[in-house]
Biotite code that builds the C-alpha atoms (Angstrom):
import biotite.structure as struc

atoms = struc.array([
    struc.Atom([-15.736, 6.867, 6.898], chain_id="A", res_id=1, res_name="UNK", atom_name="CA", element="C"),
    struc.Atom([-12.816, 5.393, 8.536], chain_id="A", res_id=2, res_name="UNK", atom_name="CA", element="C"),
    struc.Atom([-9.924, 4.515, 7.011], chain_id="A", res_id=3, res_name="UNK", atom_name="CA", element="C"),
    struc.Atom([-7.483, 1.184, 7.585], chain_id="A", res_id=4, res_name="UNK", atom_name="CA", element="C"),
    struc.Atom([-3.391, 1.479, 7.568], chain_id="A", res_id=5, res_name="UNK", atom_name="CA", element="C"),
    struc.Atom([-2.488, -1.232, 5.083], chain_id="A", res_id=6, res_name="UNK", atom_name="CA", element="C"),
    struc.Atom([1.369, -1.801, 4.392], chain_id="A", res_id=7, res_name="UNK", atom_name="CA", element="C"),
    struc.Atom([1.501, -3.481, 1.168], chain_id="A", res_id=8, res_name="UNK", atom_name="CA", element="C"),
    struc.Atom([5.461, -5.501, 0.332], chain_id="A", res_id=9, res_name="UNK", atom_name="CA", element="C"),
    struc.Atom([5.411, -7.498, -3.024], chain_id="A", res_id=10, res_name="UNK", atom_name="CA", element="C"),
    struc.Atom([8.072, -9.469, -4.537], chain_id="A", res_id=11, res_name="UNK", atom_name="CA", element="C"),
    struc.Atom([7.785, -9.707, -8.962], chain_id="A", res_id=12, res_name="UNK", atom_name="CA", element="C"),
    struc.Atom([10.056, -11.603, -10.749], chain_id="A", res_id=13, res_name="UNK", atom_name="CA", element="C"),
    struc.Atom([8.778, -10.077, -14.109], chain_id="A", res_id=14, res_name="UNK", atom_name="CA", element="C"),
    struc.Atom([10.148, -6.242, -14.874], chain_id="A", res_id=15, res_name="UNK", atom_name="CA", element="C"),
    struc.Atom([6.847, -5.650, -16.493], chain_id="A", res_id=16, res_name="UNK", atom_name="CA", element="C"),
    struc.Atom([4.289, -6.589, -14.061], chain_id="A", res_id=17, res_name="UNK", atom_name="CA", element="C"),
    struc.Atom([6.052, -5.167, -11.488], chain_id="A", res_id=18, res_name="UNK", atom_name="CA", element="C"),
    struc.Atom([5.898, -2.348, -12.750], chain_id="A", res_id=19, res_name="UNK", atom_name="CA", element="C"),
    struc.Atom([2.341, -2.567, -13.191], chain_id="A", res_id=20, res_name="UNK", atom_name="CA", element="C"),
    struc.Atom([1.518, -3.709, -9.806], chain_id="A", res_id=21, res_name="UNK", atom_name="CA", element="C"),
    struc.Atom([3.696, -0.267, -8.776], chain_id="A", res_id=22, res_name="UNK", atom_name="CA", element="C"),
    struc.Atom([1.425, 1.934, -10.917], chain_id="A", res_id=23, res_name="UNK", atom_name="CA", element="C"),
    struc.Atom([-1.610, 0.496, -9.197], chain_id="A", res_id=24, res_name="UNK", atom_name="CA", element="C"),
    struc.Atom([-0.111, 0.570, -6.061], chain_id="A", res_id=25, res_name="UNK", atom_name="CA", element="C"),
    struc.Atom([0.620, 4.459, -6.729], chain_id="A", res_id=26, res_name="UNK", atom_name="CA", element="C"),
    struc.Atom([-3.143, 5.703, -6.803], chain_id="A", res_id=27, res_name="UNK", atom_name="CA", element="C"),
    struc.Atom([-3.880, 3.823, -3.443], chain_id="A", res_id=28, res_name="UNK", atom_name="CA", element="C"),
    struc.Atom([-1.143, 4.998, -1.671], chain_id="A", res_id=29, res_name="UNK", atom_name="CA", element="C"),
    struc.Atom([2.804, 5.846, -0.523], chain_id="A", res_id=30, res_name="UNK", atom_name="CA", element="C"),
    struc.Atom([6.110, 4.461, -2.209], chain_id="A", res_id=31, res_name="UNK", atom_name="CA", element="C"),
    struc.Atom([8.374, 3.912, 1.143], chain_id="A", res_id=32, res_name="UNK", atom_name="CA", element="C"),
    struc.Atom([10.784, 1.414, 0.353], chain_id="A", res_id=33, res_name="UNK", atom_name="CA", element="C"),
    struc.Atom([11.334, -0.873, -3.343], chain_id="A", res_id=34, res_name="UNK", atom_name="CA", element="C"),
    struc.Atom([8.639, -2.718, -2.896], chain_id="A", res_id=35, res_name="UNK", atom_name="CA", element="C"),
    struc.Atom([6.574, -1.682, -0.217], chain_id="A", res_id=36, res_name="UNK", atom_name="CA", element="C"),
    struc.Atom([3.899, 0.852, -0.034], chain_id="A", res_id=37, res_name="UNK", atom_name="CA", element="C"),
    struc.Atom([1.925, 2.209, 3.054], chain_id="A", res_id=38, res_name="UNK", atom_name="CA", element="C"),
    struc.Atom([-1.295, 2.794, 2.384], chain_id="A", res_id=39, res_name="UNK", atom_name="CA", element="C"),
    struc.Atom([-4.405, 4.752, 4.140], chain_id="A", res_id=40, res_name="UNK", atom_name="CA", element="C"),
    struc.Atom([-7.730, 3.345, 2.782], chain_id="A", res_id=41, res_name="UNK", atom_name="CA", element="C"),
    struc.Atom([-11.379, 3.349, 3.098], chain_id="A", res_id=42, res_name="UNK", atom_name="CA", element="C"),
    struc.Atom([-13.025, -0.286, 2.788], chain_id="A", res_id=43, res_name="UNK", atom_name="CA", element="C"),
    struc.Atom([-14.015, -0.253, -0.617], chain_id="A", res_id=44, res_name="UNK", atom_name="CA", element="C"),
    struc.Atom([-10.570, 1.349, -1.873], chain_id="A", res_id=45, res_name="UNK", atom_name="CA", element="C"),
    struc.Atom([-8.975, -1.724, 0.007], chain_id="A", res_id=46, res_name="UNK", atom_name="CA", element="C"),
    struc.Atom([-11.433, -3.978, -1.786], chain_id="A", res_id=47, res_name="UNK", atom_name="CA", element="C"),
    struc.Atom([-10.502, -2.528, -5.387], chain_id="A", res_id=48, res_name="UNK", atom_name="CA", element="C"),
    struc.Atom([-7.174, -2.533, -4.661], chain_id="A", res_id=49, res_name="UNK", atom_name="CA", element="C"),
    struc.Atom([-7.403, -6.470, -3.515], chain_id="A", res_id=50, res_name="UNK", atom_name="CA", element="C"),
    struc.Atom([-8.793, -6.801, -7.375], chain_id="A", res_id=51, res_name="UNK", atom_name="CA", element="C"),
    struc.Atom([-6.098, -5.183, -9.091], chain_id="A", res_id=52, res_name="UNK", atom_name="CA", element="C"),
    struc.Atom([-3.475, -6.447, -7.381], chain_id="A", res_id=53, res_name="UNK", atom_name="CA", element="C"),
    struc.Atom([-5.221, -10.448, -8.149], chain_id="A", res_id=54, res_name="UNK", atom_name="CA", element="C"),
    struc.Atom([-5.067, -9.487, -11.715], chain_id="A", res_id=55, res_name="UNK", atom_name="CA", element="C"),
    struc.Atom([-1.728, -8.950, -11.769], chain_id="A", res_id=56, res_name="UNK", atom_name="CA", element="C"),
    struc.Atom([0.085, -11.291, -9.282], chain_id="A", res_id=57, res_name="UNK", atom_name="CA", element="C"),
    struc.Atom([1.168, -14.716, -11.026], chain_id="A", res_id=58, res_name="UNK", atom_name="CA", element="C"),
    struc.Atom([1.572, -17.715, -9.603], chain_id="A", res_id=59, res_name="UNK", atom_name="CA", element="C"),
    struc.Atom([4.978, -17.301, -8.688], chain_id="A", res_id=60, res_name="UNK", atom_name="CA", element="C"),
    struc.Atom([5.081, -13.621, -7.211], chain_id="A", res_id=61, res_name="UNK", atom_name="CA", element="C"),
    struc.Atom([3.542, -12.484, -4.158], chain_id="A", res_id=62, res_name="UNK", atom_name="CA", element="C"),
    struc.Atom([1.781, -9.562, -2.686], chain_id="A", res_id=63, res_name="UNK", atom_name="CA", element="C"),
    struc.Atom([1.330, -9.024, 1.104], chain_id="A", res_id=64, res_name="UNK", atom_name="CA", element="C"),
    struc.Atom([-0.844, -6.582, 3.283], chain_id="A", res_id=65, res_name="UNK", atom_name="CA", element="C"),
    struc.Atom([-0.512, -5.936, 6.627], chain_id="A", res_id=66, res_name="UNK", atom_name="CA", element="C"),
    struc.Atom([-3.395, -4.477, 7.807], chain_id="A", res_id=67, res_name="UNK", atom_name="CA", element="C"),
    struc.Atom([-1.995, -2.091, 11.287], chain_id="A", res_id=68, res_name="UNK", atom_name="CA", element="C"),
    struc.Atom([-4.508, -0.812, 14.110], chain_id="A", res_id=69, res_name="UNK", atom_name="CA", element="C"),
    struc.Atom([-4.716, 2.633, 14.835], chain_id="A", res_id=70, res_name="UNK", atom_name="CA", element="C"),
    struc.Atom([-2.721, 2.305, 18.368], chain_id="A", res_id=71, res_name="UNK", atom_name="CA", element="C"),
    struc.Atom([-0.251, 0.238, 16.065], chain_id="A", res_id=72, res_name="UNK", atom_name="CA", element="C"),
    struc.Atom([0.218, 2.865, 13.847], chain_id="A", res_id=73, res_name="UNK", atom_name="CA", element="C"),
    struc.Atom([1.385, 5.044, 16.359], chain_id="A", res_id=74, res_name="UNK", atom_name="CA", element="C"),
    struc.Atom([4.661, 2.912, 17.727], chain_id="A", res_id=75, res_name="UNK", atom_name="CA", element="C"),
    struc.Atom([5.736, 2.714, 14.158], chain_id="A", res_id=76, res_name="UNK", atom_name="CA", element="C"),
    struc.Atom([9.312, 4.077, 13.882], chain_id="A", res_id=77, res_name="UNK", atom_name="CA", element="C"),
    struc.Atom([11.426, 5.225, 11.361], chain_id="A", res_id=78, res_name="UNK", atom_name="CA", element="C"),
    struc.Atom([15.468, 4.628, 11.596], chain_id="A", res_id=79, res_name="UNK", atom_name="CA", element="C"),
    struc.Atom([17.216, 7.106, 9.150], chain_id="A", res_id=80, res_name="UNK", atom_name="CA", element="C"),
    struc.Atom([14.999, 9.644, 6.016], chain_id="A", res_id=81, res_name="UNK", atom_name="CA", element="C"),
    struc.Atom([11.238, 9.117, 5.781], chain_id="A", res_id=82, res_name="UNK", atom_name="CA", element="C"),
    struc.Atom([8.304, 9.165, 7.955], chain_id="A", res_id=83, res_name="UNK", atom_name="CA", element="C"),
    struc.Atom([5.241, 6.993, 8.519], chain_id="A", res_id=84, res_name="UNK", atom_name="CA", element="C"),
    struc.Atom([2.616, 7.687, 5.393], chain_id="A", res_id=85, res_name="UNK", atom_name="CA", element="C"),
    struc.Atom([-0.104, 10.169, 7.367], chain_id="A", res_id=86, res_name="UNK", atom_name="CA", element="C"),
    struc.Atom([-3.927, 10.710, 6.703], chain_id="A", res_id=87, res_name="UNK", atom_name="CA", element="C"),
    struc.Atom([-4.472, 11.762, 3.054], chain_id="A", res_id=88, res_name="UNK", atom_name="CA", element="C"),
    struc.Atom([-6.011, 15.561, 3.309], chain_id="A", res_id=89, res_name="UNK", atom_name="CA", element="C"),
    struc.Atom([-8.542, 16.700, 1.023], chain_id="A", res_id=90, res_name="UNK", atom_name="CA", element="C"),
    struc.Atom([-9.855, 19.970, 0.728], chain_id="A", res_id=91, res_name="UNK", atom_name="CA", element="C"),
    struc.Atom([-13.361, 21.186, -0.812], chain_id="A", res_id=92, res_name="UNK", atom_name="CA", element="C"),
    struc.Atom([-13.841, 24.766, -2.085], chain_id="A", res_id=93, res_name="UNK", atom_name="CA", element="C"),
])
């Protein structure tokens, strides 16, 4: 199945949720800047994701994704450390 690059920026006035919306953000994906994670995800990871992230928003925060085309992806640059998140790798014994 394919997967979709998804750059995900939030802004969360409250410490605590923040924090939460960071720990979900975690299992979907790569911590590149404060508040920003890049992300490579199958359709129905995107679609959980979407529901976590709605439970934990409020009213006054935000959370953004940028879904980025393949050909996109590849014109992405990086100015100073890092590198663009690349396809998770899984291995089966």
């Amino acid at each position: 199945m394919l997967t979709q690059f998804v750059v995900v920026s939030y802004d969360i006035s409250n410490d605590r949720r923040r924090t939460k919306v960071m720990k979900v953000l975690e299992g979907y994906g790569a911590h590149v800047q404060y508040s920003v994670f890049e992300c490579r995800l199958k359709p129905v990871e995107i679609s959980e994701m979407r529901k976590q992230l709605k439970k934990l928003v409020g009213k006054a925060d935000s959370a953004r994704l940028y879904f980025i085309g393949a050909e996109d992806v590849k014109r992405i640059e990086v100015i100073g450390s890092g590198e663009v998140t690349s396809e998770r790798m899984v291995f089966l014994h």
